[in-house]
MIVEX-373682 format. One record per residue (C-alpha): x, y, z; residue number from 1. Coordinates in Angstrom, 2 decimals, always signed. Layout:
BEGIN
NODE, X, Y, Z, NUM
...
REM end
This chain:
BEGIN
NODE, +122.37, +106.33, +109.44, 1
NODE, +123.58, +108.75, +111.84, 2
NODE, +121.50, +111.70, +112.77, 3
NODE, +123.77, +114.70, +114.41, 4
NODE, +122.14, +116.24, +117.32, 5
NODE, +121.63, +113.10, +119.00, 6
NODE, +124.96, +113.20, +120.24, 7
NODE, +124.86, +116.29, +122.02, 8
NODE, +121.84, +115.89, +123.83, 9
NODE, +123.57, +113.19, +125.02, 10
NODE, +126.20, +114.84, +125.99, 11
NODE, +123.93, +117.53, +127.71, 12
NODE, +121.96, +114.62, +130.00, 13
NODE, +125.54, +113.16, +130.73, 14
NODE, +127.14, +116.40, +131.91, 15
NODE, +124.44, +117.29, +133.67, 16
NODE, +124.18, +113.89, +135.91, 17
NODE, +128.02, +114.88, +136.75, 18
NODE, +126.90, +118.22, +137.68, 19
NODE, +124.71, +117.04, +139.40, 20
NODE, +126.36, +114.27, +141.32, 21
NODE, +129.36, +116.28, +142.11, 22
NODE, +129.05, +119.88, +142.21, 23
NODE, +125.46, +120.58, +143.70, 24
NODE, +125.77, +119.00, +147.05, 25
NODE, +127.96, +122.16, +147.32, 26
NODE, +126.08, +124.80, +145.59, 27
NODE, +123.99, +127.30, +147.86, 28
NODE, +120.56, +127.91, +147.74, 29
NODE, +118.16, +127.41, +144.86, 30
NODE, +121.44, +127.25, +142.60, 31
NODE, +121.88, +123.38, +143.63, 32
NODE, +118.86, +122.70, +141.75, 33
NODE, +120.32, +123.45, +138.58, 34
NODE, +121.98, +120.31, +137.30, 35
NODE, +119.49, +117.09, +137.73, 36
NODE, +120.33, +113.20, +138.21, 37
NODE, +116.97, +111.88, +137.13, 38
NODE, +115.71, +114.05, +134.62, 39
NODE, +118.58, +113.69, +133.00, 40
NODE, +118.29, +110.09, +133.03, 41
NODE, +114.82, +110.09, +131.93, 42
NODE, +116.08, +111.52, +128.83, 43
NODE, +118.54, +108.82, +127.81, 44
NODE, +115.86, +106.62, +128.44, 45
NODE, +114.16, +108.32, +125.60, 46
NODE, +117.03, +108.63, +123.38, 47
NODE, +117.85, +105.07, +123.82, 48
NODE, +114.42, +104.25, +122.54, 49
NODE, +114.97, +106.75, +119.33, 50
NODE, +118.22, +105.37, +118.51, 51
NODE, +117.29, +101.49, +119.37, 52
NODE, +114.44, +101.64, +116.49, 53
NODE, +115.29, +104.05, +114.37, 54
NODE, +117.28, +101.57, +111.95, 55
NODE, +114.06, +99.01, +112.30, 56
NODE, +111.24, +101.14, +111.63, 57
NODE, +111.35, +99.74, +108.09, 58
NODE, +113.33, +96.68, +108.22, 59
NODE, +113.49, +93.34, +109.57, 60
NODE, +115.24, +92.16, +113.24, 61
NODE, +117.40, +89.40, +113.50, 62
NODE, +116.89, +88.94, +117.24, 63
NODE, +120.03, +87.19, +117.80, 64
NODE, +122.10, +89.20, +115.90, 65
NODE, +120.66, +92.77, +117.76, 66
NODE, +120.83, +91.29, +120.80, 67
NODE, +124.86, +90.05, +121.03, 68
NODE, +125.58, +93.22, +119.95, 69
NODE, +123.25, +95.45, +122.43, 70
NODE, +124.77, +93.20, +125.21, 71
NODE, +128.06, +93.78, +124.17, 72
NODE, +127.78, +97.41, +123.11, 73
NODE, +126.87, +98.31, +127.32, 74
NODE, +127.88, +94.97, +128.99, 75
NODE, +131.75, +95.07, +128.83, 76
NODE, +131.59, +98.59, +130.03, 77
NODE, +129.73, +98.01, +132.65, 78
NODE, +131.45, +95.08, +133.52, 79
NODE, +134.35, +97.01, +133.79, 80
NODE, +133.27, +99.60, +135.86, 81
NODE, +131.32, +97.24, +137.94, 82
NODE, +134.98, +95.79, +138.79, 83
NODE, +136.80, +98.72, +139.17, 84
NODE, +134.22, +99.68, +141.68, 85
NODE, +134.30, +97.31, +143.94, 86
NODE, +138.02, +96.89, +143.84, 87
NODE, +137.64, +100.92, +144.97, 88
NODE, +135.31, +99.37, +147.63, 89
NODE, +132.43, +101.01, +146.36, 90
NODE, +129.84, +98.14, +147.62, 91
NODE, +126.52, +100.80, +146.25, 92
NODE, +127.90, +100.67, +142.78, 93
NODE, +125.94, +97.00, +142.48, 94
NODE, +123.20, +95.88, +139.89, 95
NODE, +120.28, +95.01, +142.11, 96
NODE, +120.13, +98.50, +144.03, 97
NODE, +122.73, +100.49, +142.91, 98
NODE, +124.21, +103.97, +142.35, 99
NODE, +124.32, +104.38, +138.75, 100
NODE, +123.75, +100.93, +137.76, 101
NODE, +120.04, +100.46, +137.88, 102
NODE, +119.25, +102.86, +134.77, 103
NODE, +121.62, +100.33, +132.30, 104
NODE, +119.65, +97.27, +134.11, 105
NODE, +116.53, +99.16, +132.81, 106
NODE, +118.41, +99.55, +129.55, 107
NODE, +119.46, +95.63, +129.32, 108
NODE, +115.73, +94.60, +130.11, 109
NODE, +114.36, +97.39, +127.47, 110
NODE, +116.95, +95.82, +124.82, 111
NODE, +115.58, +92.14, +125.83, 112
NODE, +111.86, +92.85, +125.39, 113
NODE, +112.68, +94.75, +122.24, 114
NODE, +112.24, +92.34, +119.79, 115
NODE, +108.64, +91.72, +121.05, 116
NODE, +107.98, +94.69, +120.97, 117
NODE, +108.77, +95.88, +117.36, 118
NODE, +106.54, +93.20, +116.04, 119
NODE, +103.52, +94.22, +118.37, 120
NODE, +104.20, +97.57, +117.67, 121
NODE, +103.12, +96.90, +114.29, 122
NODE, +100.00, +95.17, +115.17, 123
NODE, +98.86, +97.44, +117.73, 124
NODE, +100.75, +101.10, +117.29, 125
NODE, +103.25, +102.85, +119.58, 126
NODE, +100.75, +104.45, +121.16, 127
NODE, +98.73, +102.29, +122.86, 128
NODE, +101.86, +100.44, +123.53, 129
NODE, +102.57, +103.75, +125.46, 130
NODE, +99.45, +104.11, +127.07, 131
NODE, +99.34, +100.60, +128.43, 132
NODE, +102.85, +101.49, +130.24, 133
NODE, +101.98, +104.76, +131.44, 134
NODE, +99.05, +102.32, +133.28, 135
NODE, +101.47, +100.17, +134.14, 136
NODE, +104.19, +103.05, +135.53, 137
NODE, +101.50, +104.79, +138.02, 138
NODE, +99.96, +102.14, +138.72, 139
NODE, +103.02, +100.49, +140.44, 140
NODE, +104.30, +104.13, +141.49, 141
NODE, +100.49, +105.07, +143.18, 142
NODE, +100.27, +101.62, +145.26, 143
NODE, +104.15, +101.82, +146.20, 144
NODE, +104.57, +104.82, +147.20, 145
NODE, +108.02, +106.60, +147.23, 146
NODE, +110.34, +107.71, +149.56, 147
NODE, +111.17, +111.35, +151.14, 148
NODE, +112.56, +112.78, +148.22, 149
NODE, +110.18, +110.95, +145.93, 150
NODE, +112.41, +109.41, +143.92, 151
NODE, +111.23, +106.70, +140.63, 152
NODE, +113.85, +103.99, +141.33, 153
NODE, +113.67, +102.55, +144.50, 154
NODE, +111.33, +99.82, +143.32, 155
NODE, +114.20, +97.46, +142.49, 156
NODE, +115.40, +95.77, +139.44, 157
NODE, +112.39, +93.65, +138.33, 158
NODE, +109.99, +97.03, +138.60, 159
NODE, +112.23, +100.03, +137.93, 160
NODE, +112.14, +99.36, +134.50, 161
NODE, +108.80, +99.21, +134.27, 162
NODE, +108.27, +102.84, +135.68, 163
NODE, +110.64, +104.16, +133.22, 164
NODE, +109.32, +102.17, +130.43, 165
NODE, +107.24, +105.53, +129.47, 166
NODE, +110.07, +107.23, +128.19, 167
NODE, +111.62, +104.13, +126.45, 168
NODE, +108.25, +103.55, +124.23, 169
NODE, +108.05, +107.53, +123.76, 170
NODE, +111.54, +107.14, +121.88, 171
NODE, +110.77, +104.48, +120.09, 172
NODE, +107.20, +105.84, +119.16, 173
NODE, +109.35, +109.49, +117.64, 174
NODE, +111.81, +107.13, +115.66, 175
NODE, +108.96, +106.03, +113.88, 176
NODE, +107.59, +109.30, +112.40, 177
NODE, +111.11, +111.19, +112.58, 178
NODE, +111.57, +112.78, +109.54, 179
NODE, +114.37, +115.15, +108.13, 180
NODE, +113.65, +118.58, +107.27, 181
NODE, +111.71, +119.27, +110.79, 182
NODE, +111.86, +122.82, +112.42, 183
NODE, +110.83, +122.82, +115.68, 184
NODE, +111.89, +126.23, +116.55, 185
NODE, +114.98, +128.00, +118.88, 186
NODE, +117.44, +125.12, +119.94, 187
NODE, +117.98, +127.52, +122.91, 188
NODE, +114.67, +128.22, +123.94, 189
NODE, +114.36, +124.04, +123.77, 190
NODE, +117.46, +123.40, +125.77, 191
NODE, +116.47, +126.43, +128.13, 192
NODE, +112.97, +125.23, +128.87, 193
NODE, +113.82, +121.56, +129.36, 194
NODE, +116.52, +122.13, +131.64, 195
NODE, +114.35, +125.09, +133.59, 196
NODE, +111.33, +122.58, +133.63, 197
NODE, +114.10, +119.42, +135.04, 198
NODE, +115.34, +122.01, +137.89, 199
NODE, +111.68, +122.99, +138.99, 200
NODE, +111.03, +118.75, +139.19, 201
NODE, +114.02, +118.52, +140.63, 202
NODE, +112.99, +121.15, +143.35, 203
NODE, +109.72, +120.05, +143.68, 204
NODE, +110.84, +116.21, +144.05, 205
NODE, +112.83, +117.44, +147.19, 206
NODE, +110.24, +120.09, +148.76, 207
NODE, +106.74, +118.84, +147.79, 208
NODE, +105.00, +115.64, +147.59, 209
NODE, +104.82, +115.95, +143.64, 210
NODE, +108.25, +113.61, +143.33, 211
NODE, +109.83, +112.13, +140.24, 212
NODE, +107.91, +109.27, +140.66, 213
NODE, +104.81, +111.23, +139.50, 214
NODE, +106.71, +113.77, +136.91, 215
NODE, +109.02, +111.64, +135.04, 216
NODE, +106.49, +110.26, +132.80, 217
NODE, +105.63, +113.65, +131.22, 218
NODE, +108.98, +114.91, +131.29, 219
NODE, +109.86, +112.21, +128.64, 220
NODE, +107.70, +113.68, +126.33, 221
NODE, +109.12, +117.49, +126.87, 222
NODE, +113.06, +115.54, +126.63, 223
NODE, +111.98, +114.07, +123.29, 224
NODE, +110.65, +117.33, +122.02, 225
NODE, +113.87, +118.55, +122.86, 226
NODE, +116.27, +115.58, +121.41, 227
NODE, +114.05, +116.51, +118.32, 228
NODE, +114.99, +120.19, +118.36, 229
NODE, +118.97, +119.02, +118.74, 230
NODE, +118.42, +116.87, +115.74, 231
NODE, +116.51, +119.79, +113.87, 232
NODE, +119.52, +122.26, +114.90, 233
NODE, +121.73, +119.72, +113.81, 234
NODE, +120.46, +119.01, +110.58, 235
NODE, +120.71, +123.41, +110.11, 236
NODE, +124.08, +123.11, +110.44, 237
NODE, +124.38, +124.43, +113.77, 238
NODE, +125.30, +121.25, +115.38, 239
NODE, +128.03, +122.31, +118.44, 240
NODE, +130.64, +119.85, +117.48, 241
NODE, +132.70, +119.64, +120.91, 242
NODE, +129.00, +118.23, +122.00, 243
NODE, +128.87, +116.01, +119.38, 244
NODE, +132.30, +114.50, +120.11, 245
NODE, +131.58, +114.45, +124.14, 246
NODE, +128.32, +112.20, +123.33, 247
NODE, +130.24, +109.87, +121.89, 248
NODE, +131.50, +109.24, +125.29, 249
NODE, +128.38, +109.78, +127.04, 250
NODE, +127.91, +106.26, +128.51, 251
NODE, +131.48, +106.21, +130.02, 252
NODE, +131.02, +109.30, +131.88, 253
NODE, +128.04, +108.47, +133.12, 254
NODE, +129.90, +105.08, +134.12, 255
NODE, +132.80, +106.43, +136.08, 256
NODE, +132.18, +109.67, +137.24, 257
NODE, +131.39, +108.79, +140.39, 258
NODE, +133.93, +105.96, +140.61, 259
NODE, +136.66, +108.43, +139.21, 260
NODE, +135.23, +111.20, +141.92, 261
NODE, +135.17, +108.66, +144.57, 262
NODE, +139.14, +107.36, +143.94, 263
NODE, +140.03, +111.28, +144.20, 264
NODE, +138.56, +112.44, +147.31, 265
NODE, +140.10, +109.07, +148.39, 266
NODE, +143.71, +110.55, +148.30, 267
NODE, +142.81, +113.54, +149.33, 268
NODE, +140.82, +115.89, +147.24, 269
NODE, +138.23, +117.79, +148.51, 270
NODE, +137.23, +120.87, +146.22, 271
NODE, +134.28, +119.95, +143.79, 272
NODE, +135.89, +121.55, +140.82, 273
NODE, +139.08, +120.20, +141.09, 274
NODE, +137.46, +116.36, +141.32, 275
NODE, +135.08, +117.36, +138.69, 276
NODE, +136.99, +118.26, +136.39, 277
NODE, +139.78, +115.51, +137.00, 278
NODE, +137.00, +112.95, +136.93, 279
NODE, +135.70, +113.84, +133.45, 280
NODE, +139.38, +114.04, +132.23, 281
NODE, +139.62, +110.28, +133.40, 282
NODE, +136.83, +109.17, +131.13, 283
NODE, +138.99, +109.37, +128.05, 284
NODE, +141.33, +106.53, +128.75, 285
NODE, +138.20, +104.42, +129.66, 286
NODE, +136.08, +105.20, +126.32, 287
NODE, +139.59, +104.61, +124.64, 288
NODE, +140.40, +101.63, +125.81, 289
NODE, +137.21, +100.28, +127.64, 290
NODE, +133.84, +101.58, +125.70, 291
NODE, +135.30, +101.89, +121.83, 292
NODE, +136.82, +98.40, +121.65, 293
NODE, +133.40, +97.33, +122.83, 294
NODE, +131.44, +99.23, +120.47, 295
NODE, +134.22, +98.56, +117.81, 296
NODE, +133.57, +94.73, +118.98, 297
NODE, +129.50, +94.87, +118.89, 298
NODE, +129.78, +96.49, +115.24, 299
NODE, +131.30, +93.53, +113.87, 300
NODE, +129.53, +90.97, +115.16, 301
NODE, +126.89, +89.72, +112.15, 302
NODE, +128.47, +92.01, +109.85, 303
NODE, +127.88, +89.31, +107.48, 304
NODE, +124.14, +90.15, +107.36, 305
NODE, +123.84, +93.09, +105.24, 306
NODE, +119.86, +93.31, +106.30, 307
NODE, +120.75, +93.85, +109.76, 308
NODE, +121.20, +97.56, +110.32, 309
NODE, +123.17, +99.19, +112.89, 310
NODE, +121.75, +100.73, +115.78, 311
NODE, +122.46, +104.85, +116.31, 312
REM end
């Protein structure tokens, strides 16, 4: 089942990790504050969460099954950029600490653990499956400390994803009681307040000791109120369809961007609009040819079992 809406608040969170990435470094003032990196991210946590359960709220797992697909679905993608990074020389673009690459090492682990989770989430509830990782998150976060700009993943790969793990559960936990017919109000006043709320974090992250690693648990609750909204708008018929078409690609722009930014400036490039704009015009030929067959590829696998539904 495909709910429309989802796609362009992914869209929005990928865009705006671009933005953010390419064009604020060179924005004056209280203007480079706009687009965020970790907000954003924050939010596909969530929405990976929604769309991840949504098809298994009411039907079995076949753990095997989900999980060849899941792997496949981000892993040849990544793969790909992984090598087209370092053939660019770009030795940060790495699994273990990495630019980019630690939030789909969050995502792998989340997909892993998943199909313990769905049956203890029908034991004990999402909730205090939520509450136990919110524990979990600060307590980590409080003992560790962050750095100067207060950022939530510096803790490497085996406890990033446990910090983040919030926002995961919080998707998984509206999947369950998502229902159609839901008005949550203005899209706009939704998409205005989450993004103005995101930039204030994002300022405060940078000029205060309240840092990401204290506001990004909350903030997952305020992005899935607003994924929710998308979906309501959606379902009103005022989806924005060149959104819904860009958050198809979502996961290969937030792949390359940087790589794609990084090969430009390389030869020469050196105003942020011009490699902005040429970088997001390079993620085509990689969904093409790179993220679709892979998608196409993780579809197919266990077609065979009609019970097995399709994640979003």
């Amino acid at each position: 089942m495909h709910i429309s809406g989802i796609d362009t608040a992914r869209a929005l969170a990928a865009l705006s990790v671009v933005f953010a990435h390419l064009l604020s470094p060179s924005m004056p003032g209280l203007t480079k504050y706009i687009f965020t990196g970790h907000p954003a991210v924050i939010a596909f946590f969530v929405i990976s969460g929604f769309c991840i359960h949504f098809p298994f709220r009411d039907a079995d797992l076949v753990a095997t099954t989900f999980l060849k697909r899941r792997f496949v679905r981000i892993g040849l993608p990544t793969l790909a950029a992984f090598i087209w990074a370092q053939l660019a020389g770009i030795r940060a673009y790495n699994p273990i600490d990495g630019y980019i690459l630690w939030s789909v090492v969050c995502e792998m682990i989340y997909y892993s653990l998943y199909p313990i989770f769905l049956p203890l989430s029908r034991k004990i509830g999402w909730p205090k499956m939520i509450l136990a990782s919110v524990v979990v998150s600060y307590v980590i976060v409080l003992a560790l400390g962050s750095d100067e700009y207060g950022n939530a993943h510096i803790y490497g790969a085996g406890l990033n994803w446990l910090v983040g793990l919030p926002a995961w559960l919080i998707g998984c936990f509206i999947a369950q009681h998502y229902r159609s017919g839901m008005n949550l109000g203005s899209i706009w006043l939704w998409r205005a307040g989450t993004a103005f709320t995101a930039s204030v974090l994002y300022w405060a992250t940078i000029n205060t000791p309240a840092g990401y690693y204290l506001t990004m648990t909350p903030f997952a609750a305020l992005a899935g109120g607003w994924m929710l909204a998308e979906a309501s708008s959606a379902e009103r018929g005022h989806a924005i369809q060149a959104m819904e078409k860009i958050g198809k690609a979502c996961f290969s722009i937030y792949l390359i961007h940087a790589i794609a930014a990084f090969e430009l400036e390389h030869r020469g490039l050196r105003n942020p609009l011009l490699v902005t704009g040429l970088a997001l015009a390079m993620v085509y030929p990689f969904y093409r040819y790179v993220e679709k067959p892979a998608h196409d590829l993780s579809r197919s696998l266990g077609r065979k079992r009609s019970s097995q539904p399709t994640a979003l």
